[in-house]
C-alpha positions as CSV (number, residue, x, y, z in Angstrom):
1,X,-27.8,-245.4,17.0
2,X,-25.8,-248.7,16.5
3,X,-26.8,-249.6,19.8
4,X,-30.5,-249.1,19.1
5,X,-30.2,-251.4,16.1
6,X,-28.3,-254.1,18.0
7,X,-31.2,-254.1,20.4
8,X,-33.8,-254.2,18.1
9,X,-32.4,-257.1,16.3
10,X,-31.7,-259.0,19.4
11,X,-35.5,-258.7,20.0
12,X,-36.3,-259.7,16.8
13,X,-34.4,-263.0,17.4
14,X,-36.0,-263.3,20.5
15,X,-39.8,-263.2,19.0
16,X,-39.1,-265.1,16.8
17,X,-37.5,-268.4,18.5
18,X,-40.6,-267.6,21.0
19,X,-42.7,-270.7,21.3
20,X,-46.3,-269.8,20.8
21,X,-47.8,-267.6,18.0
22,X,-45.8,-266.2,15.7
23,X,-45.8,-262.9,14.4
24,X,-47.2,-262.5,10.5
25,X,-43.9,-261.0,9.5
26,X,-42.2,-263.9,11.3
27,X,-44.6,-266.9,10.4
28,X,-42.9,-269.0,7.5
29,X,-44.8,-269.6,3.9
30,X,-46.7,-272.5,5.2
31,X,-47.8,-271.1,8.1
32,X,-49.0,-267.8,6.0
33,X,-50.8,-270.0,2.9
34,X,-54.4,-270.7,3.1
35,X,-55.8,-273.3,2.6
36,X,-58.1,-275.4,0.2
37,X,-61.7,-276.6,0.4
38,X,-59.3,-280.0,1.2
39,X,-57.8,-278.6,4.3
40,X,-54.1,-278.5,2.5
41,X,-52.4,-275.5,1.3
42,X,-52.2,-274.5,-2.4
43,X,-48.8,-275.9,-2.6
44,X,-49.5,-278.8,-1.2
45,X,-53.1,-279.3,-3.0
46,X,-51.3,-279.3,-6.9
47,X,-48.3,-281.6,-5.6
48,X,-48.2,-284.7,-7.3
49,X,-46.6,-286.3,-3.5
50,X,-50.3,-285.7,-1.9
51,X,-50.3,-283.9,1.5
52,X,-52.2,-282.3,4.0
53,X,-51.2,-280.3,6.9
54,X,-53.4,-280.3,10.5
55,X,-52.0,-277.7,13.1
56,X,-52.7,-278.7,16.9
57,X,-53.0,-275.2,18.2
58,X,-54.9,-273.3,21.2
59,X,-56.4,-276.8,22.0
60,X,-58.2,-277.3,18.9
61,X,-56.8,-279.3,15.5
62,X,-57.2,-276.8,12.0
63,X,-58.8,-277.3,9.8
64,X,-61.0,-279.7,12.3
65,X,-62.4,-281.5,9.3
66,X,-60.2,-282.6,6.0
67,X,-61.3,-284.6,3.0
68,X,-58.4,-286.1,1.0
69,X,-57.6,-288.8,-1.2
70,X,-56.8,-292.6,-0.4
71,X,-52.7,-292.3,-0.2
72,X,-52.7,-289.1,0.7
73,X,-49.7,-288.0,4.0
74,X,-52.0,-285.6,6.8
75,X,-49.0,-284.3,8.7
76,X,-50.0,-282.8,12.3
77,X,-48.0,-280.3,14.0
78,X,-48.1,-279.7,17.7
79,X,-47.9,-275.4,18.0
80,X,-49.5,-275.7,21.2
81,X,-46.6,-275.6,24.4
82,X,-48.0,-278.3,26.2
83,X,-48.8,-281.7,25.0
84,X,-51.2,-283.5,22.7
85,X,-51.9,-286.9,21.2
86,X,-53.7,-287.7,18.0
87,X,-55.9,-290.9,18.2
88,X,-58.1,-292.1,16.1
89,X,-61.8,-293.5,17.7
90,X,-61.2,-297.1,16.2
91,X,-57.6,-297.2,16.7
92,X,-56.6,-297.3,13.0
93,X,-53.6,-294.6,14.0
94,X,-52.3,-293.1,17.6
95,X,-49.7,-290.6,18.1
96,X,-47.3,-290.7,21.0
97,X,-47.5,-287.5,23.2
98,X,-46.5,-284.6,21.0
99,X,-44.5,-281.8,22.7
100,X,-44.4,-278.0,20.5
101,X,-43.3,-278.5,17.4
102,X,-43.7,-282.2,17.3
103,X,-45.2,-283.7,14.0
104,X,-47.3,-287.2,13.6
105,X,-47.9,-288.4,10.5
106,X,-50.8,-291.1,8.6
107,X,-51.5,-292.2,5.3
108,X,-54.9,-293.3,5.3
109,X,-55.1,-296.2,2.2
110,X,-58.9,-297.1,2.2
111,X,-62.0,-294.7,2.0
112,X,-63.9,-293.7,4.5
113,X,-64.2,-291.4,7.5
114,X,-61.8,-291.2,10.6
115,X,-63.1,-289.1,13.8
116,X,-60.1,-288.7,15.8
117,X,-59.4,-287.0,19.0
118,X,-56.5,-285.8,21.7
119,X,-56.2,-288.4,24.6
120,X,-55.0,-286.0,26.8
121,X,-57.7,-283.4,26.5
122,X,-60.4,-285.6,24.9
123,X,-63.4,-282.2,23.8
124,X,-59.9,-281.5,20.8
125,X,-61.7,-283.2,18.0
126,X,-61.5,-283.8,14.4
127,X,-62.5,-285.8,11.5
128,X,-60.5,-287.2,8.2
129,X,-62.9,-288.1,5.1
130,X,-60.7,-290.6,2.9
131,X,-62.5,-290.6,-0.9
């Protein structure tokens, strides 16, 4: 029996240092909170630092559209195992190549809209609206 339990925990450890997808009962609170009509979690939406989260993952960038406000940190995190860039189309921000569990970060200061893409695998798309 206490070599069943060894085993099991062992596999446990395994899972969860896995890269890829994470089980629910192994995915941390961030990873588990949903998020806001702004694309950041509800943590995130009542903190006074102003952030907003953007997972790279299965070749697509979620949420794929945010709106925040001017000042506000977007945070992108690479949960894909190969990797990605983030570029914006006119250049106003540009990620180096991201491996898993890489993060890239840009506060955006003036309104307006920022389409931004992967270099490497230019169809991953999405958008930032700055109010």
């Amino acid at each position: 029996m206490r070599k069943i339990r060894l085993v099991v925990a062992f596999a446990m450890l395994l899972l969860m240092a896995a890269p890829g997808p994470r089980p629910v009962w192994a995915a941390t609170a961030s990873e588990t909170a949903p998020a806001t009509a702004g694309g950041t979690s509800p943590a995130a939406a009542g903190n006074a630092s102003k952030a907003a989260e953007v997972k790279i993952d299965n070749f697509s960038f979620t949420p794929q559209e945010i709106t925040v406000k001017a000042g506000t940190t977007i945070t992108w995190t690479n949960r894909d195992d190969i990797p990605h860039t983030v570029v914006s189309n006119d250049n106003a921000f540009k990620s180096k190549a991201l491996d898993t569990d890489d993060k890239f970060t840009f506060t955006p200061t003036k309104p307006g809209t920022y389409p931004y893409f992967c270099s490497i695998h230019p169809k991953m798309t999405g958008k930032i609206v700055v109010e």
